[in-house]
N, C-alpha and C positions, 0 to 999 in steps of 0.2 A: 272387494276391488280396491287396489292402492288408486288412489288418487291422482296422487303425484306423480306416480310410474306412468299408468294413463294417458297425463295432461304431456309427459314427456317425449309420449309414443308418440301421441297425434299431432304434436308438435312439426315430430323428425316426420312424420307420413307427409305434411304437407310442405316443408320445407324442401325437402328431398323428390315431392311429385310421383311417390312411388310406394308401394307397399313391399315389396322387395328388397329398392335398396335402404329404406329404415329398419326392414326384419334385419339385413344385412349387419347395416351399422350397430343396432341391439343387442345382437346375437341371437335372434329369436327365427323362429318359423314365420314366416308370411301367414299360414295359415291359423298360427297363435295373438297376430298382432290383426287379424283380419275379426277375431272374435271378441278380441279385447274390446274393439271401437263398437262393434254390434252392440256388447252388451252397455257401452257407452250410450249408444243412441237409445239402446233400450229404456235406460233408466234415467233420462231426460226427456225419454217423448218426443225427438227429435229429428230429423235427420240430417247428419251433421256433413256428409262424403256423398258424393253423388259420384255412381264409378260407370264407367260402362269397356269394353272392350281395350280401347285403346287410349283414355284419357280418365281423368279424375280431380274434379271441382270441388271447392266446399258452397256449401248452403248459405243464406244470407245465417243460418244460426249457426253453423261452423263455421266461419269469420269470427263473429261475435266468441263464440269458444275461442277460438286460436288466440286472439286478441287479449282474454280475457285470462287464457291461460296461462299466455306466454308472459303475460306480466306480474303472475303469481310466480312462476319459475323466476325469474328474473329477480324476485325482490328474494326468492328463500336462499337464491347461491348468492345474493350481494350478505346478506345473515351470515350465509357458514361462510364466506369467504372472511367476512369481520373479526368472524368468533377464529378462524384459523391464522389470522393474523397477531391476534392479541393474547394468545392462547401463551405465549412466549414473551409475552409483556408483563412486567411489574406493576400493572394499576390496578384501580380498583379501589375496595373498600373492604380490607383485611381487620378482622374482627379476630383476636385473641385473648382466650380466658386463662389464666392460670393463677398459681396460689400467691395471697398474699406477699408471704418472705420471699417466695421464688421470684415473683411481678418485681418486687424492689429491690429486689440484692442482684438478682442477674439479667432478667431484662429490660428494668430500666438503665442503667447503663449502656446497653447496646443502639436503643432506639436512636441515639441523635446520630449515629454514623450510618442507622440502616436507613431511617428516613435522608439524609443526605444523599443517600446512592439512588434513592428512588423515589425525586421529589412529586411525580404524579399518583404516588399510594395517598389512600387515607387509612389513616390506621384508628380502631376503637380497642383500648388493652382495659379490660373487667378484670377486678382480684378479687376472686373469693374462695377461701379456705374449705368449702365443702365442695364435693361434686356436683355441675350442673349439669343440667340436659342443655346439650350441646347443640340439638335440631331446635329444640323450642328457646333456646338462646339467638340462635340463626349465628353459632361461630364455625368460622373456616378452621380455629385448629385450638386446642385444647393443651395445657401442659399438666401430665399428672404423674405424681412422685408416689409409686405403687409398687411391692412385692413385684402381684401379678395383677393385671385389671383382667378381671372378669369378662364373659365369652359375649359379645354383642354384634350388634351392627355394626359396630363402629370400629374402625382402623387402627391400631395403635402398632405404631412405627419409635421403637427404641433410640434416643437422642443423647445418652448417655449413663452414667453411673455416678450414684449420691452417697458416700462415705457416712456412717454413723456413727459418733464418738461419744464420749463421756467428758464433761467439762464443768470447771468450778470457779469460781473466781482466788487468787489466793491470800485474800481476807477471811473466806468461807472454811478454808482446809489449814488453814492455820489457825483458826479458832476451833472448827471441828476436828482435825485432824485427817492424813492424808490416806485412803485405804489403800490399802499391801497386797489386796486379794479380792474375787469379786465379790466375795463374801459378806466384807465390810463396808456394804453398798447399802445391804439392810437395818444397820444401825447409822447413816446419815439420813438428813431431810431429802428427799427429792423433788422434782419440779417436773412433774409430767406434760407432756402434749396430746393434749386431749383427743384429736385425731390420728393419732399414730396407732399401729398396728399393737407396737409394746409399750403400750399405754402401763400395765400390770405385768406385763412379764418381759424380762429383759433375757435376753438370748444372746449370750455375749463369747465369740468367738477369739480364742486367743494361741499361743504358740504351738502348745499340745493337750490343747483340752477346750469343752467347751459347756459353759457354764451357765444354766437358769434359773433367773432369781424371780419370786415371786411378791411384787411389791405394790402396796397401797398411800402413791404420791398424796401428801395431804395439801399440796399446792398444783390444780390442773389448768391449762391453758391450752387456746386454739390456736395460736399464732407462732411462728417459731421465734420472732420479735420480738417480740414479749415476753417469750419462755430465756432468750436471751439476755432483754437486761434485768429481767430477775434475779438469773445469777451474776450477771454484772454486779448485782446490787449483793450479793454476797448471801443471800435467800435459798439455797441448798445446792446440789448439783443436778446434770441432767443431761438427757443426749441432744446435739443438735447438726445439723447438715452440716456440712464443710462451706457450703457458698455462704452460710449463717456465720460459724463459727472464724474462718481465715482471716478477719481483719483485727477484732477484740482480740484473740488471740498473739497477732502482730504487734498492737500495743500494749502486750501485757495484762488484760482487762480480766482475759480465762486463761488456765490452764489445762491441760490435757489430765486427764485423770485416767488410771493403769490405763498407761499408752500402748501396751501392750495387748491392749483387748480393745474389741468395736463390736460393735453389733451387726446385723446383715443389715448391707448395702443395697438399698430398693431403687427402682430402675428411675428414668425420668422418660416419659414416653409424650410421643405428641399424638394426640389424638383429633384423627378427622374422620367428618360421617361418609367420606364415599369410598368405595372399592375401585373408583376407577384411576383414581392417582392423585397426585398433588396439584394445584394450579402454580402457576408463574411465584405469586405473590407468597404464597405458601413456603412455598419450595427457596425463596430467598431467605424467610423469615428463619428459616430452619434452620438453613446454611448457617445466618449468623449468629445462630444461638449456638449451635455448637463449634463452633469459631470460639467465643467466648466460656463455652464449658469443658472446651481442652485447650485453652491457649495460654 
């Protein structure tokens, strides 16, 4: 037995004074809305409708029901009405995790124009360089920079495409020299990220051909930051994301090494636990990330 259906039936029976015209308003049979409250009474022991031919009373304990009822109804549509009101609202308390270098190179930058637009958010932004569990974190949305993420419960919704290059400082290639081919990648130092998919094997895509080299970085790091100003520091060469590499670069700090070739391009995807969509707060945060990752 719905409860709620129930308390709504017996509601409309006695508001209406009629079992007819609330079968009516229902869409139900009189004689379906006639058994519903039977087996109502049934399983309270009660009896709630006193009917006879031409009229129809409630009980001092159908009162008490109606009363009781109608102020359960009353409080669950003031609930959904709240939740359908703000359902389209920016507030809240937006919980986002995502990687280290990504957290500081492209989302913080955006934060003080999106919190400006939507001074009733609270926002909590977690950086962490490994994958977390995102339900036992309790985050509304996830940033992860992956090939492919793997088949789960979980949502993943594509926010853009991450460029992979090869880059040196030119202190580095002028004392090691510059390579001609991606050959000569195996006789440099490298600086590997120790989370990355081609940690050991670089898969490097270029005008008509494509090239894989099998290498053992003798410098490994977890942070793209860090894998950055190592070669700042003139400490080997190595691949690094473009929202990492575009500014060093701008000042001169790296250069592009065979600019002719990159590696494959892994996706940035935002991931959340529900299937049923985005909220408000989500769905802005989004917006302006990719605002800032194509603009």
């Amino acid at each position: 037995m719905d409860k709620l259906s129930v308390m709504h039936a017996f509601r409309r029976i006695v508001e209406r004074g009629s079992f007819a015209r609330a079968a009516e308003d229902l869409g139900v049979s009189p004689a379906l809305l006639s058994r519903e409250i039977k087996l109502l009474e049934e399983s309270l022991g009660s009896t709630l409708l006193t009917r006879t031919t031409r009229s129809m009373s409630l009980t001092d304990a159908g009162q008490i029901y109606y009363d009781e009822a109608s102020g359960i109804l009353d409080n669950v549509a003031r609930v959904e009405n709240r939740i359908r009101d703000g359902a389209g609202a920016v507030r809240g308390h937006l919980k986002v995790n995502a990687s280290s270098s990504f957290g500081q190179t492209v989302i913080a930058p955006l934060l003080p124009g999106f919190l400006d637009a939507y001074p009733e958010l609270r926002l909590t932004l977690s950086l962490d360089d490994r994958v977390v569990d995102m339900v036992e974190g309790g985050f509304d949305v996830s940033i992860r920079i992956r090939a492919t993420l793997p088949d789960s419960a979980l949502v993943a919704r594509k926010v853009g495409t991450m460029r992979q290059r090869i880059f040196a400082a030119p202190a580095y290639l002028e004392k090691a020299g510059v390579p001609s081919a991606p050959e000569d990648i195996v006789h440099h130092r490298v600086v590997g990220f120790l989370l990355a998919d081609h940690l050991t094997t670089w898969t490097m895509h270029g005008p008509s051909d494509t090239i894989t080299l099998d290498l053992d970085p003798p410098v490994r790091v977890g942070n793209s930051l860090v894998l950055r100003d190592l070669l700042i520091a003139g400490q080997g060469l190595g691949t690094l994301p473009e929202f990492v590499s575009n500014e060093p670069v701008a000042r001169g700090e790296l250069v592009r090494v065979l600019p002719d070739y990159e590696l494959p391009s892994p996706e940035i995807f935002a991931v959340t636990a529900s299937r049923l969509g985005m909220d408000a707060k989500v769905t802005a945060f989004l917006d302006h990330l990719r605002a800032a990752l194509h603009g």
